[in-house]
C-alpha positions as CSV (number, residue, x, y, z in Angstrom):
1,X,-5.1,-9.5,25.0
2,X,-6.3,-7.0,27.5
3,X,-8.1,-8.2,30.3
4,X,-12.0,-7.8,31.4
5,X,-11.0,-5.5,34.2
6,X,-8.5,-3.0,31.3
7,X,-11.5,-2.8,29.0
8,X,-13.9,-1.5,31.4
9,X,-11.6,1.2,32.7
10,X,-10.3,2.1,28.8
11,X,-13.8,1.8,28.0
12,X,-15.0,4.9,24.8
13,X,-17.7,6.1,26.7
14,X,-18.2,8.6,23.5
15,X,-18.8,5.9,21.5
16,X,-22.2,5.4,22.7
17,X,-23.4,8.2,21.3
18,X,-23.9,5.7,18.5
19,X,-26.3,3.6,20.4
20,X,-28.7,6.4,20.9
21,X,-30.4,6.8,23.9
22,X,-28.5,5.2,27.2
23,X,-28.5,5.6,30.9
24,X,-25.1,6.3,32.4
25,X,-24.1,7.3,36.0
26,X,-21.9,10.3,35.9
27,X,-19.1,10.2,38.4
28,X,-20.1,12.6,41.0
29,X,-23.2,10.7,41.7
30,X,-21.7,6.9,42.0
31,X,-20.1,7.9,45.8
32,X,-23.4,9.0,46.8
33,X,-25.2,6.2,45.7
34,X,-23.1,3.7,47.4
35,X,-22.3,6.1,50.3
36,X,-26.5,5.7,51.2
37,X,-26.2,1.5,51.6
38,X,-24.1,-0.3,54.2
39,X,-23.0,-3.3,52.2
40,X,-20.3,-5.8,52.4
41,X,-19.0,-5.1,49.4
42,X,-15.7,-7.3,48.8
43,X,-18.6,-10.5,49.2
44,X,-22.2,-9.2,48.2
45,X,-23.8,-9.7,45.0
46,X,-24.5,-6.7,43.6
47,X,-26.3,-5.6,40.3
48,X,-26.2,-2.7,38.6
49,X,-29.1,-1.6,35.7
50,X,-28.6,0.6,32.7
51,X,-24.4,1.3,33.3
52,X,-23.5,1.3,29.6
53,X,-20.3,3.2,30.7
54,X,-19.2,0.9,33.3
55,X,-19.1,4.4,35.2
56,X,-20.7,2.8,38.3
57,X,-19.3,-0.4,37.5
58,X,-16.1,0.6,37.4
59,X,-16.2,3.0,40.4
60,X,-17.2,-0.4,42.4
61,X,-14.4,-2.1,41.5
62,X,-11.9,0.3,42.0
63,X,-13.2,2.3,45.1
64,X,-15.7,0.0,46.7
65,X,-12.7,-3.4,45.6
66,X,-15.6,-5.6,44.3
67,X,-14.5,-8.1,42.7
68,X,-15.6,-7.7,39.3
69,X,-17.4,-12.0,39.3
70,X,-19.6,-10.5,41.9
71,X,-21.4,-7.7,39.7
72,X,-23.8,-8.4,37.2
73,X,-25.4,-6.3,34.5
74,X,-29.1,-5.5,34.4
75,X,-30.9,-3.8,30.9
76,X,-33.9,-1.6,31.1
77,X,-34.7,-3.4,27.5
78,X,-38.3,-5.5,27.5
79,X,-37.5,-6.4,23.6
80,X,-35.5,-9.7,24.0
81,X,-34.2,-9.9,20.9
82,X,-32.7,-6.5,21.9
83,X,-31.0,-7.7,24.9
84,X,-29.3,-10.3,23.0
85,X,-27.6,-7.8,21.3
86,X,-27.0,-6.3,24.2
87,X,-25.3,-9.4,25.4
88,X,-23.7,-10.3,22.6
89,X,-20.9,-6.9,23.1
90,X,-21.4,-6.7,26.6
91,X,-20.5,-10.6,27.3
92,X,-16.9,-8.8,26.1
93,X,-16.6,-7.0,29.5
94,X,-18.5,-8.3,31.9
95,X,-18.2,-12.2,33.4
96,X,-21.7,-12.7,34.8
97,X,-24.9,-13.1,32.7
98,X,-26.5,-10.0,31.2
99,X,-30.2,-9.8,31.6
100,X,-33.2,-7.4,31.4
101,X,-34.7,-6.4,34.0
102,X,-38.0,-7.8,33.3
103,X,-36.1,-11.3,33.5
104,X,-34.2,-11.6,35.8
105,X,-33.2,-15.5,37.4
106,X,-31.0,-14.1,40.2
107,X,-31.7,-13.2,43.7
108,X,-29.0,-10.1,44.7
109,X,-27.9,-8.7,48.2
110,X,-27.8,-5.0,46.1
111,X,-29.2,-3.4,43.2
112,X,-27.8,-0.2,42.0
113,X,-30.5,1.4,39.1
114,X,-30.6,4.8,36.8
115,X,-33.6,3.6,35.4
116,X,-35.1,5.8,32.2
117,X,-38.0,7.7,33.5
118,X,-40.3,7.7,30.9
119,X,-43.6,10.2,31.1
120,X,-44.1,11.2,34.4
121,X,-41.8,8.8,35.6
122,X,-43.9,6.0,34.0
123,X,-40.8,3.7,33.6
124,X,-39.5,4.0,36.9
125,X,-42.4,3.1,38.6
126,X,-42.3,-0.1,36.9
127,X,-39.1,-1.4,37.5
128,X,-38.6,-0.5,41.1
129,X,-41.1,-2.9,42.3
130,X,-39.4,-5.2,40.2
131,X,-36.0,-4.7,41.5
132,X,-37.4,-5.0,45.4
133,X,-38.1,-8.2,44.1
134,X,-35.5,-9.0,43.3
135,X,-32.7,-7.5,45.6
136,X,-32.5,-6.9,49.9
137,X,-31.6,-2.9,49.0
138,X,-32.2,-1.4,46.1
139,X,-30.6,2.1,45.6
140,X,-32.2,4.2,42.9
141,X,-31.4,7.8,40.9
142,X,-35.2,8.9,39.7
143,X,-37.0,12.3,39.9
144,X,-38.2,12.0,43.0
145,X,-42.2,12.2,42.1
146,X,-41.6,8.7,41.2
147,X,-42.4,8.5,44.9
148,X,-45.9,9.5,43.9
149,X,-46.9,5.7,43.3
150,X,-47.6,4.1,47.0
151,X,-45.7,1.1,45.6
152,X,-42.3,2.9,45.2
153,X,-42.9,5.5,48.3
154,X,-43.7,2.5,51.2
155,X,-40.5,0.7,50.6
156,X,-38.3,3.9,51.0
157,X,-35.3,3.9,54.2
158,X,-33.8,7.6,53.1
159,X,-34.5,9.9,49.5
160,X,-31.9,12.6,49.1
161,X,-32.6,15.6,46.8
162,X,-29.5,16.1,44.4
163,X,-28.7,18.5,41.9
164,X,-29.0,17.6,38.2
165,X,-26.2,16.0,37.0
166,X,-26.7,14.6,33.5
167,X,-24.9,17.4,30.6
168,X,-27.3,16.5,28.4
169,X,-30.5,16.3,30.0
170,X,-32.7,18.9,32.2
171,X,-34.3,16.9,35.3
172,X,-36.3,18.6,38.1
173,X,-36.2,17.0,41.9
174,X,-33.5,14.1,41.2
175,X,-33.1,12.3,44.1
176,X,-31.0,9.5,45.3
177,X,-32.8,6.5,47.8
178,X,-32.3,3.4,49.5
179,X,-35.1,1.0,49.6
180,X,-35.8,-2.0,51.1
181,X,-38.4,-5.1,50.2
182,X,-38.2,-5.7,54.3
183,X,-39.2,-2.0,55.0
184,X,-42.6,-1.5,54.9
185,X,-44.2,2.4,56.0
186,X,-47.5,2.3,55.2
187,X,-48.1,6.5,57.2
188,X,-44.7,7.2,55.0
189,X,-45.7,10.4,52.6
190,X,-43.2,11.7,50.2
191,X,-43.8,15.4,52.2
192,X,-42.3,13.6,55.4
193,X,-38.9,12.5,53.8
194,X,-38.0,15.5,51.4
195,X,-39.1,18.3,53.6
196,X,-36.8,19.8,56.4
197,X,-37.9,20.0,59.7
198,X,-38.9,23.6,58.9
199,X,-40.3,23.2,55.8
200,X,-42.4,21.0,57.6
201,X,-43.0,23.4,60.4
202,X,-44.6,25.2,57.8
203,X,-46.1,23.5,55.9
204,X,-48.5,22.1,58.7
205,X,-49.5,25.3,59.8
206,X,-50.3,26.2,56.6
207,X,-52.7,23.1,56.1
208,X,-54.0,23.8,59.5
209,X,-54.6,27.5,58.8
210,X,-56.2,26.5,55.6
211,X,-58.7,24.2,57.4
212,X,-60.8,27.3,58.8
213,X,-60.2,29.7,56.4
214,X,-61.7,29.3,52.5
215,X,-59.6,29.9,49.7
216,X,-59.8,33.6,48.1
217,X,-58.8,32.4,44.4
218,X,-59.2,29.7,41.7
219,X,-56.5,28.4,39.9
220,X,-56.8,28.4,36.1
221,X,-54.7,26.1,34.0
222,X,-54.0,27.3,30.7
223,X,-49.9,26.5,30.1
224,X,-49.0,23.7,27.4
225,X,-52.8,24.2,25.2
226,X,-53.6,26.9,22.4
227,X,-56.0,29.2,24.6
228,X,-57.9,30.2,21.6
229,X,-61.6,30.3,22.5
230,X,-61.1,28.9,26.1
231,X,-61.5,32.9,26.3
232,X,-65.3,32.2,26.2
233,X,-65.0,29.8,28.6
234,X,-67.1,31.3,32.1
235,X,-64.4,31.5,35.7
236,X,-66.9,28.7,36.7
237,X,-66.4,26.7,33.5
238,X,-62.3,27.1,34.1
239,X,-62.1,26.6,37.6
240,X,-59.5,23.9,38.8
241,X,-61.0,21.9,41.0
242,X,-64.7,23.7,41.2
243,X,-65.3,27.3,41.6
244,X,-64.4,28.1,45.3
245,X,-66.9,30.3,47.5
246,X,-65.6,33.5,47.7
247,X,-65.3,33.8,43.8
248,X,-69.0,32.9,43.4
249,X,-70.2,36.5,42.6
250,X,-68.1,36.2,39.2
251,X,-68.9,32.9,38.4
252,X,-70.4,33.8,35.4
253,X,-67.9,35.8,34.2
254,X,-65.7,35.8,30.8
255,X,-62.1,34.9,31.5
256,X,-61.5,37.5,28.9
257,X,-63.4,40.3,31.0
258,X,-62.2,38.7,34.0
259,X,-58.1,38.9,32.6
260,X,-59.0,42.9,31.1
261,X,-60.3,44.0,34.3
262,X,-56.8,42.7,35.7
263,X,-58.3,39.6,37.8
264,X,-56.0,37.6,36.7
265,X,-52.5,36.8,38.3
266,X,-50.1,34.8,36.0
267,X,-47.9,32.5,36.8
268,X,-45.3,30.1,34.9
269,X,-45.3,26.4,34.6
270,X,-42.1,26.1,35.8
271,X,-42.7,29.2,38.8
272,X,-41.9,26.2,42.1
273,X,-38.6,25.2,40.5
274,X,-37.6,29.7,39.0
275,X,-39.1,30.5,42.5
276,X,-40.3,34.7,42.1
277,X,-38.5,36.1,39.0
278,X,-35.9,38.4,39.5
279,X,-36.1,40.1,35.8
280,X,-38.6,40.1,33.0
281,X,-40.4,36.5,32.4
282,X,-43.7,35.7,31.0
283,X,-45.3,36.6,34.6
284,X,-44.3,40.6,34.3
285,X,-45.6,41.0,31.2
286,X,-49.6,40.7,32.7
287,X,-48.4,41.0,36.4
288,X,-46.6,44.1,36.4
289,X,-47.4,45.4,32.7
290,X,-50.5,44.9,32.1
291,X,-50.1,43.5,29.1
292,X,-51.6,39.8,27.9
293,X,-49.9,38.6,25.3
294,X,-50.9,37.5,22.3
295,X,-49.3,34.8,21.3
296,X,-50.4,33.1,24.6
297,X,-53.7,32.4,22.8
298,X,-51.9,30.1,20.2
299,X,-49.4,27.9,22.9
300,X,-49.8,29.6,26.4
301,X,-46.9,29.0,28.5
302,X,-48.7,30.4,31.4
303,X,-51.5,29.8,34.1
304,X,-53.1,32.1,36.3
305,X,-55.0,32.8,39.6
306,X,-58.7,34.8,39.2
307,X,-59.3,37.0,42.1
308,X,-62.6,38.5,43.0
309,X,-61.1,42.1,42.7
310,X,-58.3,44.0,41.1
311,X,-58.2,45.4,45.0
312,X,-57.4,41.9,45.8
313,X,-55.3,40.7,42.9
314,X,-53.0,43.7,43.8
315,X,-52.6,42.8,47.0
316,X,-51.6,39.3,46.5
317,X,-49.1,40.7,43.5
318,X,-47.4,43.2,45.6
319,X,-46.8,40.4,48.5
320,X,-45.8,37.8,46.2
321,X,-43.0,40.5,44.3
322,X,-41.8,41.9,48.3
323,X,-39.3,39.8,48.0
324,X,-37.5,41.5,45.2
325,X,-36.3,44.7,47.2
326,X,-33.7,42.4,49.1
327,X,-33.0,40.2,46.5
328,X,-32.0,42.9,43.8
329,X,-31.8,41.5,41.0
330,X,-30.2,38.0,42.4
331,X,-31.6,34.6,42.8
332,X,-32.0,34.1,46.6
333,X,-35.3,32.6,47.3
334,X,-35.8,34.9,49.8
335,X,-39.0,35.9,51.3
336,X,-42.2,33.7,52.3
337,X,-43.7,33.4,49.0
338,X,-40.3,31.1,48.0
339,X,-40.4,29.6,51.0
340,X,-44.1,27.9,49.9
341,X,-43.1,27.7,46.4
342,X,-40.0,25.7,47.6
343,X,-42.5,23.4,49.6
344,X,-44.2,22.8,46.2
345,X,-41.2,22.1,44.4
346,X,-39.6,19.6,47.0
347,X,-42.7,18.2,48.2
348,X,-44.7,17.9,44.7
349,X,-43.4,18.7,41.7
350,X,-41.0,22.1,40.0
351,X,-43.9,22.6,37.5
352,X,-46.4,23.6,40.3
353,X,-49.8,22.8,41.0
354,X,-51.0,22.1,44.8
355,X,-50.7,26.2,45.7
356,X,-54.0,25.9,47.6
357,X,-52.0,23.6,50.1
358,X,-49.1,25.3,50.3
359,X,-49.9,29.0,50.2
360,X,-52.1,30.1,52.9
361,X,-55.7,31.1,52.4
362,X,-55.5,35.3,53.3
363,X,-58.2,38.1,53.0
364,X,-56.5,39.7,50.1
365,X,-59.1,42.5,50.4
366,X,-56.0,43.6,52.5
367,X,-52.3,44.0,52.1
368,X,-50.1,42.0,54.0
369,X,-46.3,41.7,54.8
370,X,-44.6,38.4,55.6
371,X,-44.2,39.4,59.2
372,X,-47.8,40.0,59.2
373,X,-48.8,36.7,57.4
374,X,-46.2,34.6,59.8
375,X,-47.9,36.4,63.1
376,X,-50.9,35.3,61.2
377,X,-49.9,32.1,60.8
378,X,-48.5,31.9,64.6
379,X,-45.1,31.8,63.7
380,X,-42.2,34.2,65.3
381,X,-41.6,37.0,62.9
382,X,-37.8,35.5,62.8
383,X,-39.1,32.3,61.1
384,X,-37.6,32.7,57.8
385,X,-34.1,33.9,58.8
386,X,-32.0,31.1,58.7
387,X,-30.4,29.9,62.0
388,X,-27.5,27.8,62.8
389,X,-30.1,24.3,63.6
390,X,-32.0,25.0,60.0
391,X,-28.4,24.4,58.0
């Protein structure tokens, strides 16, 4: 008869594509997650949630040499009579109790969690506070605008952004953090621990610049909807966040008239994460075509800026596409306008929103370069080059 510690490592991870959905750690990720927590692992009690593959399990055992009676095994399931099943073929492999995590008895010195996210992270936002609980450190792999709820984001030591790992699965802004019941950081903000020093640099003279100088657009949000007869709808009536001054002479105005008179600058849902598009997307097609789409009225899979002017949507267009002359045809993020998309993405969220704190409020009744928007902004004209203390 094999023993406990043989079927974990010969364990069919394939076969779980029979259970459906599960939550599994792939390999490259388990070294970072423990790499982020000093622990005594040979004598802590440490529990892992959701690791139906024994991938983390098994990479604590053999790499981290803990003893396999000092792990336990923690389910995302709230339907009991689930669990149980859970327990009843898990009890096969693992010699500690099996419990949801919405039950748990013990008290552990780690827990190590892939949580499922749920909409807009909904899931994960419940269990960590119960894990902190529950553990002294708690180390979790969540899309980092999990951080968004204050009860998460005050209990966080370190986040580090990772790249998606998961085959089967697109996720924006994974990070990997240690948190800590004991650790407490009220002034903490999820800007100040995902944000370089630069990017910070930035990004508070941005907001400061923004303070004494009004914003020259509205945003519209039109992506994920049938626009259909939102058309109707005035610039006024469409406005995010009420109709900002400087649009106020065309407050009245049609978005239709206000998109045929080329007011409008589209962006993509998804523009923070793409960055500026190198080749044709959705954006060219009204940007630098002209062109509106029609299917856009049935499921619009964009939104847009309004500008007061075509003089002034043009300007704003032909900075935010200066960065594709050095970037020919490759993805480099170069250029300002990525660098304050990229504060969007890894301060916010990939799928955008927040450009009126992250893009600086110009007069677009004139051109500008980046050189002349960082002088503006009074930073050197060398700012975005990268230097040997930024890497």
């Amino acid at each position: 008869m094999k023993t406990k510690l043989e079927l974990i490592k010969n364990y069919p991870i394939e076969s779980l594509k029979n259970w459906g959905d599960y939550f599994g750690y792939p390999e490259s990720i388990c070294k970072s997650m423990t790499d982020m927590v000093a622990c005594d692992w040979k004598n802590s009690k440490i529990a892992i949630l959701d690791d139906f593959g024994f991938q983390m399990i098994n990479f604590l055992i053999d790499v981290k040499k803990v003893p396999l009676q000092n792990i336990y095994f923690l389910v995302s399931e709230s339907d009991e009579s689930k669990v149980e099943l859970i327990k009843k073929w898990y009890s096969n492999f693992i010699e500690n109790e099996i419990s949801s995590v919405y039950n748990i008895n013990n008290m552990f010195d780690l827990i190590i969690a892939n949580p499922p996210y749920g909409l807009n992270n909904s899931i994960a936002k419940k269990i960590i506070p119960v894990l902190l609980e529950k553990a002294k450190d708690v180390v979790v792999l969540v899309p980092k605008n999990t951080y968004k709820d204050k009860a998460c984001l005050e209990h966080m030591k370190i986040i580090n952004i990772v790249d998606n790992v998961f085959e089967d699965a697109s996720v924006q802004n994974l990070s990997i953090s240690l948190l800590s019941k004991d650790w407490a950081n009220v002034d903490i903000t999820v800007e100040s621990v995902s944000l370089s020093s630069k990017q910070m640099k930035l990004a508070t003279v941005i907001r400061e610049y923004n303070k004494v100088h009004s914003k020259p657009y509205n945003r519209l949000k039109f992506s994920g909807a049938p626009i259909g007869n939102k058309m109707e709808k005035t610039v006024k009536e469409a406005a995010l966040g009420g109709i900002c001054e400087h649009l106020k002479p065309i407050a009245g105005m049609k978005l239709k008239d206000a998109r045929d008179s080329n007011l409008f600058f589209v962006i993509t849902v998804w523009t923070p994460s793409n960055g500026v598009h190198t080749n044709y997307a959705h954006d060219w097609t009204y940007n630098l075509e002209g062109k509106w789409d029609p299917d856009w009225n049935r499921m619009c899979p964009v939104n847009a800026f309004v500008f007061l002017n075509k003089q002034e949507r043009d300007n704003f267009s032909k900075w935010w596409y200066s960065c594709l002359e050095k970037e020919q045809g490759k993805k480099l993020r170069s250029g300002l306008t990525n660098a304050c998309l990229s504060l969007i993405r890894d301060a916010i969220s990939s799928s955008g929103g927040y450009y009126g704190t992250y893009f600086p409020n110009l007069d677009w009744s004139k051109s500008w370069t980046d050189a002349e928007i960082l002088k503006e902004l009074g930073l050197p004209e060398d700012f975005l080059e990268e230097k040997e203390e930024d890497k």
